[in-house]
PyMOL Python script that loads the backbone (N, CA, C, O; Angstrom):
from pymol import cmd

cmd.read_pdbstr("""\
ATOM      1  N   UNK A   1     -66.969-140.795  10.576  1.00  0.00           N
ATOM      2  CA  UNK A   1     -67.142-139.682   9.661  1.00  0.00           C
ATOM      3  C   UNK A   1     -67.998-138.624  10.351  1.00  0.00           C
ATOM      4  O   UNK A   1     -69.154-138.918  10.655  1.00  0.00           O
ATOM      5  N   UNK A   2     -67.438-137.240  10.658  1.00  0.00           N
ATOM      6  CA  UNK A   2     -67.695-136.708  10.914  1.00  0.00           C
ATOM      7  C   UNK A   2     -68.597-135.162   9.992  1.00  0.00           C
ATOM      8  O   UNK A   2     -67.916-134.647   9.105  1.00  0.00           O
ATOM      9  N   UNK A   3     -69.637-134.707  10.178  1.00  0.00           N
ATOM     10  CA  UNK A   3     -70.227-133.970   9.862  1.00  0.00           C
ATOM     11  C   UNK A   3     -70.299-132.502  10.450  1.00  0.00           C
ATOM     12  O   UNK A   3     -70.969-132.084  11.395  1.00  0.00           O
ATOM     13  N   UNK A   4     -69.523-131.923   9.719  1.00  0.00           N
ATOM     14  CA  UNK A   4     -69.416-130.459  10.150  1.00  0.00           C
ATOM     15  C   UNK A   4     -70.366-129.256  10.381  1.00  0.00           C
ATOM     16  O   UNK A   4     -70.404-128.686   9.290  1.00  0.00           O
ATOM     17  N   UNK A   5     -71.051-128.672  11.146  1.00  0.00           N
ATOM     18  CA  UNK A   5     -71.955-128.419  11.618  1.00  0.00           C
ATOM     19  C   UNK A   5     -72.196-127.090  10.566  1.00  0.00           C
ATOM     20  O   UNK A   5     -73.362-126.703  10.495  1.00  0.00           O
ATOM     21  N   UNK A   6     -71.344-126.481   9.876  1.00  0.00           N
ATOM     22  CA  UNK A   6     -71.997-125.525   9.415  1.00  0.00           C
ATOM     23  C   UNK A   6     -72.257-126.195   7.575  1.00  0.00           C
ATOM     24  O   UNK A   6     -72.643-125.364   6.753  1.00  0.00           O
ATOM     25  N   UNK A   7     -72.057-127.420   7.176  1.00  0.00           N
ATOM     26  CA  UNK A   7     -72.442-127.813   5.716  1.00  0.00           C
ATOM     27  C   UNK A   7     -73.855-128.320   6.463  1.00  0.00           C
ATOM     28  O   UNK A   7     -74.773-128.065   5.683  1.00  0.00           O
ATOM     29  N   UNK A   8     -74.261-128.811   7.424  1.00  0.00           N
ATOM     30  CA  UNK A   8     -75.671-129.199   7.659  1.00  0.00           C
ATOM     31  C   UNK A   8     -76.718-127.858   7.990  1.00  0.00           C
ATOM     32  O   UNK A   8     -77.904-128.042   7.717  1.00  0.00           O
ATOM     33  N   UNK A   9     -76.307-126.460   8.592  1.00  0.00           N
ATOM     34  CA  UNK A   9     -77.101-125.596   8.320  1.00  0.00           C
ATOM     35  C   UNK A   9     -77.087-125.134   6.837  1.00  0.00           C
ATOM     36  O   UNK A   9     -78.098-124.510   6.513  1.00  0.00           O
ATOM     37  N   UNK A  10     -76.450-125.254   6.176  1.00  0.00           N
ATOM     38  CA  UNK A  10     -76.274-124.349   4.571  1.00  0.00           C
ATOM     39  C   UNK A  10     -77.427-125.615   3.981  1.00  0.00           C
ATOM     40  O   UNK A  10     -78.587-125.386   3.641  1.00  0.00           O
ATOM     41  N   UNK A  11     -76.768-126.916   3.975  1.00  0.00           N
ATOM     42  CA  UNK A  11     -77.737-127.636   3.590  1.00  0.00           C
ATOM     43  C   UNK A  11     -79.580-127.301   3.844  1.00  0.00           C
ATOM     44  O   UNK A  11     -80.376-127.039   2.942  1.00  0.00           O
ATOM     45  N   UNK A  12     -79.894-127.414   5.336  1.00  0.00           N
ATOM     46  CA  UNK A  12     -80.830-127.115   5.608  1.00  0.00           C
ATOM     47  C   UNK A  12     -81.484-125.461   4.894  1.00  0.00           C
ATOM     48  O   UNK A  12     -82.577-125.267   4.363  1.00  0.00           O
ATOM     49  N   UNK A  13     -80.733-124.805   5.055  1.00  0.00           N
ATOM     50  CA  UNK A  13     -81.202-123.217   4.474  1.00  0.00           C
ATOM     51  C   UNK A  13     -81.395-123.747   3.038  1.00  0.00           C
ATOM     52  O   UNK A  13     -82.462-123.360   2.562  1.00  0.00           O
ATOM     53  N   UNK A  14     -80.627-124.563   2.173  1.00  0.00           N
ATOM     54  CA  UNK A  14     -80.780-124.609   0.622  1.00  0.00           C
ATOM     55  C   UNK A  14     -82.142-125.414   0.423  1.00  0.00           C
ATOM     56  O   UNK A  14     -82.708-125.203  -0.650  1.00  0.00           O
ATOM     57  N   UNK A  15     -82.795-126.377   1.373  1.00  0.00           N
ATOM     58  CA  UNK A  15     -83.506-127.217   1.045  1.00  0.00           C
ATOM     59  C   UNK A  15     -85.075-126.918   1.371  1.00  0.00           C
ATOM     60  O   UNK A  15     -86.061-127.617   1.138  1.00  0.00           O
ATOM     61  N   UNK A  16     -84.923-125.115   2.243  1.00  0.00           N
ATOM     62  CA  UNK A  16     -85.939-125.017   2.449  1.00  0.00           C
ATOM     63  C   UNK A  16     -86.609-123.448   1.309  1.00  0.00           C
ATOM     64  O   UNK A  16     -87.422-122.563   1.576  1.00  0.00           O
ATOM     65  N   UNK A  17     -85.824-123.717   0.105  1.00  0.00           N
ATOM     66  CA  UNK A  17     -85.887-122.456  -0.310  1.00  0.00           C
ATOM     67  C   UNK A  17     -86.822-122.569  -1.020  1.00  0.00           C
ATOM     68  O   UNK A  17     -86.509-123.407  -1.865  1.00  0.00           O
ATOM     69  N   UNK A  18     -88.129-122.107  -1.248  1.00  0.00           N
ATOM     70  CA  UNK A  18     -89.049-122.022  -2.504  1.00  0.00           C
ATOM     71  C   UNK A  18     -88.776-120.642  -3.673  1.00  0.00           C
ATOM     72  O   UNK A  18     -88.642-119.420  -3.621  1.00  0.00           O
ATOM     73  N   UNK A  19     -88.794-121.568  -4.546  1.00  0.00           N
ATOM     74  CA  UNK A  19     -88.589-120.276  -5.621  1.00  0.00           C
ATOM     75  C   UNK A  19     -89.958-120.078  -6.129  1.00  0.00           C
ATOM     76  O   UNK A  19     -90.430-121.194  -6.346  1.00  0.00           O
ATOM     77  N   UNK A  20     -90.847-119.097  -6.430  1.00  0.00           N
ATOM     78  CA  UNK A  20     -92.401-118.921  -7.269  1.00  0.00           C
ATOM     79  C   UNK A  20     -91.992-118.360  -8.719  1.00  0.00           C
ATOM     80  O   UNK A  20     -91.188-117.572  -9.218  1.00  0.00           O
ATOM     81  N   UNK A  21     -92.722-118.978  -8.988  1.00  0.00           N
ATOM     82  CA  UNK A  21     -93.209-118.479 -10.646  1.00  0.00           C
ATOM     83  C   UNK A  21     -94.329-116.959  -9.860  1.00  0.00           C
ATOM     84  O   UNK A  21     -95.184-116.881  -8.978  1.00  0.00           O
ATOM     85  N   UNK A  22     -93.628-115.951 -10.862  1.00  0.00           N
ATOM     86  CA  UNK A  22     -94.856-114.775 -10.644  1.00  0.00           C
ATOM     87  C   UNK A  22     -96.505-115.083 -11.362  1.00  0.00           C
ATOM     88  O   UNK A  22     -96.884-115.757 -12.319  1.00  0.00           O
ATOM     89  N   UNK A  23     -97.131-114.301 -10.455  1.00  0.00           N
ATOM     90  CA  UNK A  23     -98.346-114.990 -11.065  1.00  0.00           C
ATOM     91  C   UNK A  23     -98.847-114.042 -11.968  1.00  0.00           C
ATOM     92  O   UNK A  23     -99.820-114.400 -12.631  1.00  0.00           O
ATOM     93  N   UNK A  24     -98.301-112.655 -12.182  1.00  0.00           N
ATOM     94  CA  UNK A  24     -98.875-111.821 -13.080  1.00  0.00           C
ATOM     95  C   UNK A  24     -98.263-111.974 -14.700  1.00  0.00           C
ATOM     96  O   UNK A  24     -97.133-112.068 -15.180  1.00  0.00           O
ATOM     97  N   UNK A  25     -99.574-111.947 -15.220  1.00  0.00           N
ATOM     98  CA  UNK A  25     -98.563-112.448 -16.612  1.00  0.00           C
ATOM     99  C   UNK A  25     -99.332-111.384 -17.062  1.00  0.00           C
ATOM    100  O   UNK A  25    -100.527-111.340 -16.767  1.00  0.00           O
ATOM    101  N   UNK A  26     -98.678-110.303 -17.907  1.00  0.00           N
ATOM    102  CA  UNK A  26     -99.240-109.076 -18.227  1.00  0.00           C
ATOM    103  C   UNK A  26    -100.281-109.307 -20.027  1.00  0.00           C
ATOM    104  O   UNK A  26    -101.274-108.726 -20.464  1.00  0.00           O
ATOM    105  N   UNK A  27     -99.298-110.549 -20.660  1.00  0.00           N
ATOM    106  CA  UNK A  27     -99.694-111.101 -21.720  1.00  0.00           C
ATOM    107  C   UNK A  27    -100.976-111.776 -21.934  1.00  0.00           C
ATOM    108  O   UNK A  27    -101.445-112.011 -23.048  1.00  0.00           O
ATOM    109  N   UNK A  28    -101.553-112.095 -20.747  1.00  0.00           N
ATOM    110  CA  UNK A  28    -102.672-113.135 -20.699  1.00  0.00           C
ATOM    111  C   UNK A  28    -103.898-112.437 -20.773  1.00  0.00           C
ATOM    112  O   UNK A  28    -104.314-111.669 -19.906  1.00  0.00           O
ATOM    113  N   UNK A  29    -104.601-112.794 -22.089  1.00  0.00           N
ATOM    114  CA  UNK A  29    -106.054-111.980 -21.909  1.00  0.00           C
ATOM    115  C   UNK A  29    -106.938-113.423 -22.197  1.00  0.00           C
ATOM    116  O   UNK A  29    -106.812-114.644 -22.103  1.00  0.00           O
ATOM    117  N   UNK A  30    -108.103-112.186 -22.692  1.00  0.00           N
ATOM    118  CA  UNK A  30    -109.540-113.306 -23.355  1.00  0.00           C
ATOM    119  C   UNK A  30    -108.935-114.303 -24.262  1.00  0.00           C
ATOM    120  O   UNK A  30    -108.974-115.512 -24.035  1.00  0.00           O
ATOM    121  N   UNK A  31    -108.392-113.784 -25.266  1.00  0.00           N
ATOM    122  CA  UNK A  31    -108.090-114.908 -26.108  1.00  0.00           C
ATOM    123  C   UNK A  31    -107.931-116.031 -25.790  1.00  0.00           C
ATOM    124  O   UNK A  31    -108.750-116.947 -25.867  1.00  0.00           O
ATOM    125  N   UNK A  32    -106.155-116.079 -25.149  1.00  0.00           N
ATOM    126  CA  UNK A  32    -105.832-117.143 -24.783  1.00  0.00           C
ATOM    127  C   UNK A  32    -106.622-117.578 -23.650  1.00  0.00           C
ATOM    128  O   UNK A  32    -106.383-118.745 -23.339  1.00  0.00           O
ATOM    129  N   UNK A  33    -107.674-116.872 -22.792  1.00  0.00           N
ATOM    130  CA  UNK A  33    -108.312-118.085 -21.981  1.00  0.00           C
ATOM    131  C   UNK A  33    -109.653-118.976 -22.314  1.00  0.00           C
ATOM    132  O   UNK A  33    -110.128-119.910 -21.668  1.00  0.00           O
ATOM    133  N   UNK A  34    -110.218-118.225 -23.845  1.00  0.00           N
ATOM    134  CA  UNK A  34    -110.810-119.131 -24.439  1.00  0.00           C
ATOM    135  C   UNK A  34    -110.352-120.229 -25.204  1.00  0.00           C
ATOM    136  O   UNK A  34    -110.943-121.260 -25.525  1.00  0.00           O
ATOM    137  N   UNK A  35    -109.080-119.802 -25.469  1.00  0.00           N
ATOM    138  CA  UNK A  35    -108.246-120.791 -26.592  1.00  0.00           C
ATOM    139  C   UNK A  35    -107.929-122.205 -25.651  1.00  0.00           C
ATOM    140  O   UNK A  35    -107.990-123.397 -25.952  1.00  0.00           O
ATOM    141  N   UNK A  36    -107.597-121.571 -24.492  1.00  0.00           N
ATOM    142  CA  UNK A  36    -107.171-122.544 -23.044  1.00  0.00           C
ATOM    143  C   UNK A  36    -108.260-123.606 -22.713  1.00  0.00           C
ATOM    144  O   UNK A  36    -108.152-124.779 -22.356  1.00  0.00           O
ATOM    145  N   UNK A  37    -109.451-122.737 -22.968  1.00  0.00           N
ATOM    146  CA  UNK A  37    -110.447-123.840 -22.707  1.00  0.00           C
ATOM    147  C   UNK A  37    -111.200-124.774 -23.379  1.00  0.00           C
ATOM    148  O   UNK A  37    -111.947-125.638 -22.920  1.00  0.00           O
ATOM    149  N   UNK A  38    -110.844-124.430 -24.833  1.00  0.00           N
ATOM    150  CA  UNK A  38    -111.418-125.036 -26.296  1.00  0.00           C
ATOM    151  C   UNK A  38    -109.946-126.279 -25.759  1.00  0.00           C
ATOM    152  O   UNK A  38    -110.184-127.339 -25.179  1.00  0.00           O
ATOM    153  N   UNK A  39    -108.729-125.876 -26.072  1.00  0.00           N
ATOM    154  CA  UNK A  39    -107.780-127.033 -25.824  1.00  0.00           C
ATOM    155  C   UNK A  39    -107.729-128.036 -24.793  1.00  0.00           C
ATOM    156  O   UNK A  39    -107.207-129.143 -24.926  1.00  0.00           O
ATOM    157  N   UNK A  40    -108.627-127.341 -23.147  1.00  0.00           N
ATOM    158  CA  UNK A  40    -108.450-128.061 -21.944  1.00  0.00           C
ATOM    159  C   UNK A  40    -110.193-129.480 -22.367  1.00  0.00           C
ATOM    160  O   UNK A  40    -110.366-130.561 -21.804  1.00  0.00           O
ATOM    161  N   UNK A  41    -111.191-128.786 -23.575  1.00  0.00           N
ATOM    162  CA  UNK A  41    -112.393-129.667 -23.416  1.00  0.00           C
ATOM    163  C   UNK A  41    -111.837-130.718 -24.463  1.00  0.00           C
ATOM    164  O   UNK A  41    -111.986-131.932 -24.323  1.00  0.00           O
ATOM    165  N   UNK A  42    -111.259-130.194 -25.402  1.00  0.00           N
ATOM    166  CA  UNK A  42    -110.838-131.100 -26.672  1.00  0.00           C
ATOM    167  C   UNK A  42    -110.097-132.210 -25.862  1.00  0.00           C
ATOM    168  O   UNK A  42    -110.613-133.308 -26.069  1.00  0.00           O
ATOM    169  N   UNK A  43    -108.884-132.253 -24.874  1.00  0.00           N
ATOM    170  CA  UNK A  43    -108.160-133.056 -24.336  1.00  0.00           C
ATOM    171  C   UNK A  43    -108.917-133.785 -23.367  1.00  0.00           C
ATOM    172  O   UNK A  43    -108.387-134.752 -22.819  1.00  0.00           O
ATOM    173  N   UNK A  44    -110.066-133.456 -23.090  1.00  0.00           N
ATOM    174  CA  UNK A  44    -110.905-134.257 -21.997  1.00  0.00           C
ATOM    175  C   UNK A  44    -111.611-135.300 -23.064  1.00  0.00           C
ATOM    176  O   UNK A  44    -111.761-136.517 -22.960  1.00  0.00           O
ATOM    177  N   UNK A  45    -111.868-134.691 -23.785  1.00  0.00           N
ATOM    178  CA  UNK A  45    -113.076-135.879 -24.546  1.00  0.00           C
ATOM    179  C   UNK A  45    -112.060-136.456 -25.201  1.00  0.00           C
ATOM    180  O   UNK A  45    -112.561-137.516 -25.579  1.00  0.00           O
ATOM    181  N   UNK A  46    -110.931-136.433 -25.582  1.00  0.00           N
ATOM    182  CA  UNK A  46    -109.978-137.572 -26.607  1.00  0.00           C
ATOM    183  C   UNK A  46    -109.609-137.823 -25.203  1.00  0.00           C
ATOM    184  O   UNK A  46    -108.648-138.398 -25.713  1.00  0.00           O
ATOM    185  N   UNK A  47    -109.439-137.949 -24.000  1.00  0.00           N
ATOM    186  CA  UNK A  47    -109.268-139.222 -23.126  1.00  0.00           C
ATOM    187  C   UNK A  47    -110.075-139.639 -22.553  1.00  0.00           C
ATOM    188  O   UNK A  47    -109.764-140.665 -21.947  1.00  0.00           O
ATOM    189  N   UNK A  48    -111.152-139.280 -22.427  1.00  0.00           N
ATOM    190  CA  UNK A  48    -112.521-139.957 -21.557  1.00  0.00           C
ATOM    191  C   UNK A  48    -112.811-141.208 -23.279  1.00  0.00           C
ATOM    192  O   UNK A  48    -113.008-142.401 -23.046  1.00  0.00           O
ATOM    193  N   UNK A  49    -112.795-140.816 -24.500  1.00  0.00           N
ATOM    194  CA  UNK A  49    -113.116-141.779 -25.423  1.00  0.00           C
ATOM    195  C   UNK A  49    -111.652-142.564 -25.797  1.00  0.00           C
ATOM    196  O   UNK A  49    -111.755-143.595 -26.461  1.00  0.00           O
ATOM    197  N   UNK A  50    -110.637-142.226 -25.495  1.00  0.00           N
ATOM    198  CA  UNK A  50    -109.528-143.362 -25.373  1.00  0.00           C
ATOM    199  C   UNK A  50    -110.159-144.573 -24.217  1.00  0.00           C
ATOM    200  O   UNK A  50    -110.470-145.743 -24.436  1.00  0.00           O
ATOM    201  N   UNK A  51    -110.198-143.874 -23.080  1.00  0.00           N
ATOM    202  CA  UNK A  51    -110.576-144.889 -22.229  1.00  0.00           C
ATOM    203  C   UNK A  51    -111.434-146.043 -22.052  1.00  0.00           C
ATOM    204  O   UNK A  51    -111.427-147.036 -21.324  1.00  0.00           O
ATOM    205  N   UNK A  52    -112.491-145.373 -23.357  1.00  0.00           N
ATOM    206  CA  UNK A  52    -113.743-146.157 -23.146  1.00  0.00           C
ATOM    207  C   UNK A  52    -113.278-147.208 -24.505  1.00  0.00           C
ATOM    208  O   UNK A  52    -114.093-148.119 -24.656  1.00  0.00           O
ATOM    209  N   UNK A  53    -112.285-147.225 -25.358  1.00  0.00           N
ATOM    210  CA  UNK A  53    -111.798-147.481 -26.392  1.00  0.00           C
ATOM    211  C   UNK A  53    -112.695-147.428 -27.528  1.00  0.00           C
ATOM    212  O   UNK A  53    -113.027-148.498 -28.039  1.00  0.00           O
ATOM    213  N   UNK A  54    -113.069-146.502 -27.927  1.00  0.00           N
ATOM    214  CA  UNK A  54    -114.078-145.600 -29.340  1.00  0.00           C
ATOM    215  C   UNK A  54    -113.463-145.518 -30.461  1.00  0.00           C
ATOM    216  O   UNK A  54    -112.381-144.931 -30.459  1.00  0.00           O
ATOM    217  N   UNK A  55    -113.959-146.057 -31.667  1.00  0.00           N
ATOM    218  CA  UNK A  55    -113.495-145.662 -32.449  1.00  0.00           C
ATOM    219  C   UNK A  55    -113.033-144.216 -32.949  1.00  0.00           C
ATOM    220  O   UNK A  55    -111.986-144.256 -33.594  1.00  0.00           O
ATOM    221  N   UNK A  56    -113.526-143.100 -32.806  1.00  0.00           N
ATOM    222  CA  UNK A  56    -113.190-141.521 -32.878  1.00  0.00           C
ATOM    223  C   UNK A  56    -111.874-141.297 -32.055  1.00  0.00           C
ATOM    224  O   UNK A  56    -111.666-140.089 -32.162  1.00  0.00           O
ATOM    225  N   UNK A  57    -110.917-141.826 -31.316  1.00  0.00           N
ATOM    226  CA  UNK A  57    -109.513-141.601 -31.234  1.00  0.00           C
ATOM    227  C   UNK A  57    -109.280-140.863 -32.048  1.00  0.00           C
ATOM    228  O   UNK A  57    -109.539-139.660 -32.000  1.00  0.00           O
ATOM    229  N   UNK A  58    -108.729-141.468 -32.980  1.00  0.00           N
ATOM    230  CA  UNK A  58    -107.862-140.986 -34.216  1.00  0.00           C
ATOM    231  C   UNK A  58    -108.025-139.319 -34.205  1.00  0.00           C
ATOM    232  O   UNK A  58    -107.282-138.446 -33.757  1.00  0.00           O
ATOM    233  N   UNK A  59    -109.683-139.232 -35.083  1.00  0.00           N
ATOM    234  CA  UNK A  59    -110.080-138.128 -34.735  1.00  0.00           C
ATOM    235  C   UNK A  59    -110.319-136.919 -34.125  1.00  0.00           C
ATOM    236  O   UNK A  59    -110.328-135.850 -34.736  1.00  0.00           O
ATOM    237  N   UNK A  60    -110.557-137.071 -32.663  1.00  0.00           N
ATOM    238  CA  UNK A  60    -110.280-136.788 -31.531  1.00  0.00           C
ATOM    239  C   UNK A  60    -108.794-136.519 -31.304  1.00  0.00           C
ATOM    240  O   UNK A  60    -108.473-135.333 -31.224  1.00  0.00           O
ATOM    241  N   UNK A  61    -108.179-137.115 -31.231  1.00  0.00           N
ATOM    242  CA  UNK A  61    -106.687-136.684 -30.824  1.00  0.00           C
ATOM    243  C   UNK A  61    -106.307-135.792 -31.815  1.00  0.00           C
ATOM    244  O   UNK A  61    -105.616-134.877 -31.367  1.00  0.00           O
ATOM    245  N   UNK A  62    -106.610-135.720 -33.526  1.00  0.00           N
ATOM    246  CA  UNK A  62    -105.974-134.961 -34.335  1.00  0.00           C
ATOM    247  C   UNK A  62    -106.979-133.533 -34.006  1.00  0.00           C
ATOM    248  O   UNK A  62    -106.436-132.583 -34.570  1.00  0.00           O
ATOM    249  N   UNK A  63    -107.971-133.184 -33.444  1.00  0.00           N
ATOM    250  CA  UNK A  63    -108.634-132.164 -33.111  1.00  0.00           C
ATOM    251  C   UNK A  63    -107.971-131.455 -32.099  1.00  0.00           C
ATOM    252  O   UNK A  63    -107.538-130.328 -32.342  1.00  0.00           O
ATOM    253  N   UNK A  64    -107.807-132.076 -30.768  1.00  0.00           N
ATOM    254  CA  UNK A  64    -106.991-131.838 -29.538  1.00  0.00           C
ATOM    255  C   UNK A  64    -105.518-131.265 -29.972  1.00  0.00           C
ATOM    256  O   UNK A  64    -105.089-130.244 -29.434  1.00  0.00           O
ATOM    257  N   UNK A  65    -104.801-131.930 -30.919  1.00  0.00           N
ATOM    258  CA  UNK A  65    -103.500-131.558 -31.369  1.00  0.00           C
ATOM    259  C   UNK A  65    -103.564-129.781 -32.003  1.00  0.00           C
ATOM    260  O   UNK A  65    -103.062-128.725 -31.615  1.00  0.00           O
ATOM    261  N   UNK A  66    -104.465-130.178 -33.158  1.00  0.00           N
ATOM    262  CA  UNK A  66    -104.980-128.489 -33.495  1.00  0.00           C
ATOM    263  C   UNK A  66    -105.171-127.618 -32.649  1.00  0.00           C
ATOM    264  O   UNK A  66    -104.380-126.680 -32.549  1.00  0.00           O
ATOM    265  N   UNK A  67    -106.311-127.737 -31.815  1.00  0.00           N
ATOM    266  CA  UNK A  67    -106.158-126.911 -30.361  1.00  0.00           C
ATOM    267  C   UNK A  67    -105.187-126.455 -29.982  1.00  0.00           C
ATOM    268  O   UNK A  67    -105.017-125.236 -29.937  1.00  0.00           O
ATOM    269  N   UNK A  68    -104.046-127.573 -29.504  1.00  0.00           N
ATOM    270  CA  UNK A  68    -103.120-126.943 -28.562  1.00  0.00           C
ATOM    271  C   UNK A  68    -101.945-125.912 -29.881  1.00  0.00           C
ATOM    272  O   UNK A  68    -101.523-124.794 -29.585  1.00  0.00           O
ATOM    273  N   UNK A  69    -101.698-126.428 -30.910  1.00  0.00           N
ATOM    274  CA  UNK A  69    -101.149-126.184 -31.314  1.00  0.00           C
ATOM    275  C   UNK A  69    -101.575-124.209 -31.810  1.00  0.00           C
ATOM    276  O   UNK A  69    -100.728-123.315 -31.802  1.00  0.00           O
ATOM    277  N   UNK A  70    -102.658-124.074 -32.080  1.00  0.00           N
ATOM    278  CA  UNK A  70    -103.241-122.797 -32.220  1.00  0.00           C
ATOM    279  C   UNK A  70    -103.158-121.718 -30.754  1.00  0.00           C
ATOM    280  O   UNK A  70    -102.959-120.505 -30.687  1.00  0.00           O
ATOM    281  N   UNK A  71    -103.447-122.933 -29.479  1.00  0.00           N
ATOM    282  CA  UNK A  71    -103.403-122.085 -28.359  1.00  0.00           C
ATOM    283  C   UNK A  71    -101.416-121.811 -28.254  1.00  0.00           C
ATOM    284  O   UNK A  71    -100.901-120.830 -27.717  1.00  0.00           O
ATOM    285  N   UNK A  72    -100.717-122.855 -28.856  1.00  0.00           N
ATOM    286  CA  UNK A  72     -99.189-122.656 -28.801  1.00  0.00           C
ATOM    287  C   UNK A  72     -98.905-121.573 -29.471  1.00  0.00           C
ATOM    288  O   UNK A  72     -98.743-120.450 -28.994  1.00  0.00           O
ATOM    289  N   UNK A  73     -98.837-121.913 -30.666  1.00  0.00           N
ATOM    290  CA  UNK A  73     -98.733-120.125 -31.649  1.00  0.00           C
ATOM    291  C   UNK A  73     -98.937-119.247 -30.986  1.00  0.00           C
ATOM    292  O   UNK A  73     -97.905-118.605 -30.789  1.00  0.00           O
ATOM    293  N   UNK A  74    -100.279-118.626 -30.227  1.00  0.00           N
ATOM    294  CA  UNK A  74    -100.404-117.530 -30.087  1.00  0.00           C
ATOM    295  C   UNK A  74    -100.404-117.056 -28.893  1.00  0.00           C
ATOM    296  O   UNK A  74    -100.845-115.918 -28.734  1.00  0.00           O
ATOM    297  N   UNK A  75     -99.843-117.914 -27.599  1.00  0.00           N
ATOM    298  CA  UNK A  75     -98.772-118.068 -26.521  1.00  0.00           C
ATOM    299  C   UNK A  75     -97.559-117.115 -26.918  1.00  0.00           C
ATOM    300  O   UNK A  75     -97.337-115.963 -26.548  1.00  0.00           O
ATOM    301  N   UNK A  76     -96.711-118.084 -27.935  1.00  0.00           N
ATOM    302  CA  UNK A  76     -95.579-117.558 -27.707  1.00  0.00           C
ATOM    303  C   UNK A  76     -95.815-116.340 -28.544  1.00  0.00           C
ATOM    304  O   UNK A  76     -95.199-115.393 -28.054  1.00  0.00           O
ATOM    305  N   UNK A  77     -96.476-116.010 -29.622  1.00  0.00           N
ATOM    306  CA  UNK A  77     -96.712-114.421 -30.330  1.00  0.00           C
ATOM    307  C   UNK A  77     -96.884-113.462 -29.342  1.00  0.00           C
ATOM    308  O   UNK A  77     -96.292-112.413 -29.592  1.00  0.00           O
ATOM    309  N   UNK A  78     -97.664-113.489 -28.033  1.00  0.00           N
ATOM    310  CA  UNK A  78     -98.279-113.151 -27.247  1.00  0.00           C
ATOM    311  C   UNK A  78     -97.057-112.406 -26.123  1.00  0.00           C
ATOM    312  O   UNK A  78     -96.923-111.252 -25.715  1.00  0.00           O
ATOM    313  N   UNK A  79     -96.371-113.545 -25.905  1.00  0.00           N
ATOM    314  CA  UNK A  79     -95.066-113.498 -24.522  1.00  0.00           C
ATOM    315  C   UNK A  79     -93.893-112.987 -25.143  1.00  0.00           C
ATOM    316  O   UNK A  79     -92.912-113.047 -24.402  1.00  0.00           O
ATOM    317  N   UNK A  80     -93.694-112.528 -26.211  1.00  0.00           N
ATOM    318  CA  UNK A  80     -92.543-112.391 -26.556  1.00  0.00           C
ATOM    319  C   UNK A  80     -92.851-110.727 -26.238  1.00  0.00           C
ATOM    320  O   UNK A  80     -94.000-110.293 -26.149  1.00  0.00           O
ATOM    321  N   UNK A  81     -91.644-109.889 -26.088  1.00  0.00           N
ATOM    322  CA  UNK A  81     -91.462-108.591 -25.300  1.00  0.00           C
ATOM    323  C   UNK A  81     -92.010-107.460 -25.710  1.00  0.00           C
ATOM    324  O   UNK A  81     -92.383-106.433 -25.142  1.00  0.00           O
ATOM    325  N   UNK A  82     -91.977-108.099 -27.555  1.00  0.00           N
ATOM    326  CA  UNK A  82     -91.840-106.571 -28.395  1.00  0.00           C
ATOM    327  C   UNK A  82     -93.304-106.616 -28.413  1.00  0.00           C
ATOM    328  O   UNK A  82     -93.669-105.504 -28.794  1.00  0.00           O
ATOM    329  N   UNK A  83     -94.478-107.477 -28.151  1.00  0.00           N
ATOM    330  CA  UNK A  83     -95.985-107.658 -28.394  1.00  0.00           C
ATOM    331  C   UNK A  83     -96.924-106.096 -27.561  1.00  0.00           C
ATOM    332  O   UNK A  83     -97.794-105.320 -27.956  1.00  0.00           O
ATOM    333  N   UNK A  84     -96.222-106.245 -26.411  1.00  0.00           N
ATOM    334  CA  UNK A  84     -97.597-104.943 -25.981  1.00  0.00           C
ATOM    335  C   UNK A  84     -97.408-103.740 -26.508  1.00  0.00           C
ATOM    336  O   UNK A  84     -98.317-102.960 -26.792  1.00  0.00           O
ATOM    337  N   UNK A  85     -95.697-103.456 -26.726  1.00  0.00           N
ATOM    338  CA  UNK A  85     -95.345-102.239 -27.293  1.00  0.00           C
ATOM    339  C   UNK A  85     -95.929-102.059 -28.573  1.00  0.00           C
ATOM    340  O   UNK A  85     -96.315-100.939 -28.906  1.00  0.00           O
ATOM    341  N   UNK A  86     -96.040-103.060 -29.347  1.00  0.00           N
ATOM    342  CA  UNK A  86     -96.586-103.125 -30.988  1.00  0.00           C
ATOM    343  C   UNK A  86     -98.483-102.571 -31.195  1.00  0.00           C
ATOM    344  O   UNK A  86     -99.092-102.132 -32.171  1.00  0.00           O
ATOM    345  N   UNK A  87     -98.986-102.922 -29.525  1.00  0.00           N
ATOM    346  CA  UNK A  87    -100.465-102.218 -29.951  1.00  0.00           C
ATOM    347  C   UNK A  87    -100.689-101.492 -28.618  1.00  0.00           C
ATOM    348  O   UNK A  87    -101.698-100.807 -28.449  1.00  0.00           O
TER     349      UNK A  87
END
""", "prot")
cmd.dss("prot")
cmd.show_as("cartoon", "prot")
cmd.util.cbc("prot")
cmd.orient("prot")
């Protein structure tokens, strides 16, 4: 079985392709990077006290859930197109 020399360069060109996510997100202010960080401490302490097995789980995780879910809402309110034009 022979291998044809130009499907192994196309191959090679396809495998070395990086695609980036842009890093400017025109949407991203204060808010969401306080909201980011209330959700990133809430998720640290409901797994540092999972780990240690604590009773406050329960608790803890339903706090963390709120978090993200408040930092979710106002993500996508945020990214959607018609938002900067509106203020």
């Amino acid at each position: 079985m022979c291998v044809k020399p130009y499907t192994t360069v196309v191959l090679l060109l396809l495998t070395n392709v990086h695609i980036h996510k842009p890093l400017h997100k025109p949407f991203w202010d204060q808010e969401l990077t306080e909201l980011w960080k209330v959700m990133k401490d809430r998720n640290k302490l409901y797994t540092k006290e999972k780990k240690s097995g604590s009773r406050r789980v329960k608790s803890l995780f339903d706090d963390f859930i709120a978090a993200r879910n408040v930092f979710d809402k106002t993500l996508r309110r945020k990214e959607t197109p018609g938002f900067l034009a509106r203020y």
